[in-house]
C-alpha positions in Angstrom: 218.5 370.1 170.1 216.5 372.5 167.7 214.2 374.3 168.3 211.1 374.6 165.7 208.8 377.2 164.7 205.8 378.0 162.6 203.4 381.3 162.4 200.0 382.1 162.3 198.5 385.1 160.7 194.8 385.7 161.9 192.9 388.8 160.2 189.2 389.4 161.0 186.7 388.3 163.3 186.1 384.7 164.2 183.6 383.4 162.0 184.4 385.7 158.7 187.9 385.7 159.3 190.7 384.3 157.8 194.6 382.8 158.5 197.1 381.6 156.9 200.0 378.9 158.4 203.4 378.8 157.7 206.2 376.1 158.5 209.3 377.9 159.8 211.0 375.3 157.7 209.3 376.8 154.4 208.3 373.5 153.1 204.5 374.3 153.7 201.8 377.2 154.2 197.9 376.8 153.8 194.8 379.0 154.4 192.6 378.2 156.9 189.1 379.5 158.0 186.4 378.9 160.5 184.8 376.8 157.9 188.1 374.5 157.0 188.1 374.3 160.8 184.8 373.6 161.9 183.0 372.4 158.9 183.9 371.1 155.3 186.2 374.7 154.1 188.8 374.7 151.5 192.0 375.0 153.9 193.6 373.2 156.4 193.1 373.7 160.3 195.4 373.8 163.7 193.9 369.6 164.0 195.1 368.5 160.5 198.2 369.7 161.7 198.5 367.7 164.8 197.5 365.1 163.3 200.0 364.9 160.5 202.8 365.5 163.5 201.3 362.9 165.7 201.3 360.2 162.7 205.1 361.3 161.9 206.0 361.3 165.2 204.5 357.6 166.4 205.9 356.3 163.1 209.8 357.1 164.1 208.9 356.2 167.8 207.7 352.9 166.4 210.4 352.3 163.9 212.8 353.4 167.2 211.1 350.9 169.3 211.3 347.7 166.6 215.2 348.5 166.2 216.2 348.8 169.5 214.4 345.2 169.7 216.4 343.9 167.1 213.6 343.7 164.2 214.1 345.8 160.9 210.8 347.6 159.9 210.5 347.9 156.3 207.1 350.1 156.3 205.2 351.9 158.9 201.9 353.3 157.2 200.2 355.3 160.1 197.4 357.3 160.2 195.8 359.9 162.9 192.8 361.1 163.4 191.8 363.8 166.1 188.3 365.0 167.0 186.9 368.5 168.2 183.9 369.0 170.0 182.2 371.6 171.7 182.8 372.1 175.2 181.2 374.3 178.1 183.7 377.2 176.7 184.5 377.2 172.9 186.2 373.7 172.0 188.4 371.0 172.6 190.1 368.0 171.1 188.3 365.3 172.7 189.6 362.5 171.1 192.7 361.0 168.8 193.0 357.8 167.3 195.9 356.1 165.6 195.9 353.4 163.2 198.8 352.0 161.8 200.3 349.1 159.6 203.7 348.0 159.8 205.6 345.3 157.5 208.4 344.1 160.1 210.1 341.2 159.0 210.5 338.1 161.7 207.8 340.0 164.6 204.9 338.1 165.7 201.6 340.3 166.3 202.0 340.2 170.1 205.5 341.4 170.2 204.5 344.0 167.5 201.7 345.2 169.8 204.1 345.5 172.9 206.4 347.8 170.9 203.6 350.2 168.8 202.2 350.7 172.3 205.1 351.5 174.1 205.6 353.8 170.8 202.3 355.6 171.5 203.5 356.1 175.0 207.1 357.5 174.5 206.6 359.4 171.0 207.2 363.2 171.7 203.6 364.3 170.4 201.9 361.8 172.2 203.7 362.9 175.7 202.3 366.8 174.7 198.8 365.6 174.4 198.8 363.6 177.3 195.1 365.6 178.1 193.5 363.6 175.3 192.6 359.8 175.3 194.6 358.4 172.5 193.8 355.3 171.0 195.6 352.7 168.9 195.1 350.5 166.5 198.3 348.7 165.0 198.6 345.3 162.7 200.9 343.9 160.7 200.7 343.6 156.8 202.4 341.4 154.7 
C-alpha cells in the first residue's frame, strides 16, 4: 500500500507566525495562521484538514459497506465537522460530527443506518481518531 505525505512550513512565533501546507500529491497548499486556526483568518488550519479526510474517508467506507450489501449508492453527500477547545495544556479536538445524505436505491432507513454506522466504525480516519467522540448523523434523500 502507499504511503502518503504532506509538509508543514512554520516560521515565527505562535501567535504572529505563519505556515504554509502542502499535499505531497501537489493538488493543494494553503496558508494558515493562528488566526485561520483559532479564530475567523484567511487560511485554512490542521482541523479543516481532518475534516475534509474524515468526510472522504466515511463516504468510500459507506459506499464500501452499501456494496458489499448488495445496494448500489448513487450519491453519498457527507459532511464533517470537528471542534477545538481549550484544554488544561494548549488544545484539543474535543469533538467531531458527521452528517451525511446518501441516495441508495432499494435501502430502507434502518438498513441504511446499520451500514453508515458500521462505516463510521471501520473507515480508516475514524479508527486514527478513536480519542474523540464522533457522532453521526445519516438519512436518505430521494
Amino acid at each position: 500500500m502507499p504511503v502518503r505525505n504532506s509538509k508543514a512550513i512554520w516560521t515565527g512565533k505562535l501567535e504572529q507566525g505563519k505556515g504554509k501546507i502542502e499535499l505531497g500529491s501537489g493538488t493543494y497548499e494553503d496558508v494558515y495562521s493562528f488566526a485561520s486556526r483559532f479564530d475567523q483568518g484567511k487560511g485554512t488550519n490542521p482541523e479543516e484538514l481532518i475534516a475534509a479526510a474524515h468526510a472522504g474517508c466515511f463516504s468510500m467506507a459507506l459506499a464500501h459497506e452499501l456494496e458489499q450489501a448488495g445496494f448500489s449508492p448513487e450519491k453519498i453527500d457527507t459532511g464533517c465537522d470537528i471542534s477545538i477547545e481549550k484544554a488544561n495544556v494548549g488544545f484539543k479536538i474535543a469533538r467531531i460530527e458527521l452528517q451525511t445524505k446518501a441516495k441508495v436505491p432499494g435501502v430502507d432507513e434502518q438498513t441504511f443506518l446499520k451500514y453508515a454506522k458500521k462505516a463510521k466504525e471501520n473507515c480508516p480516519v475514524s479508527q486514527a481518531l478513536r480519542g474523540v467522540e464522533i457522532k453521526l448523523k445519516a438519512e436518505l434523500s430521494s
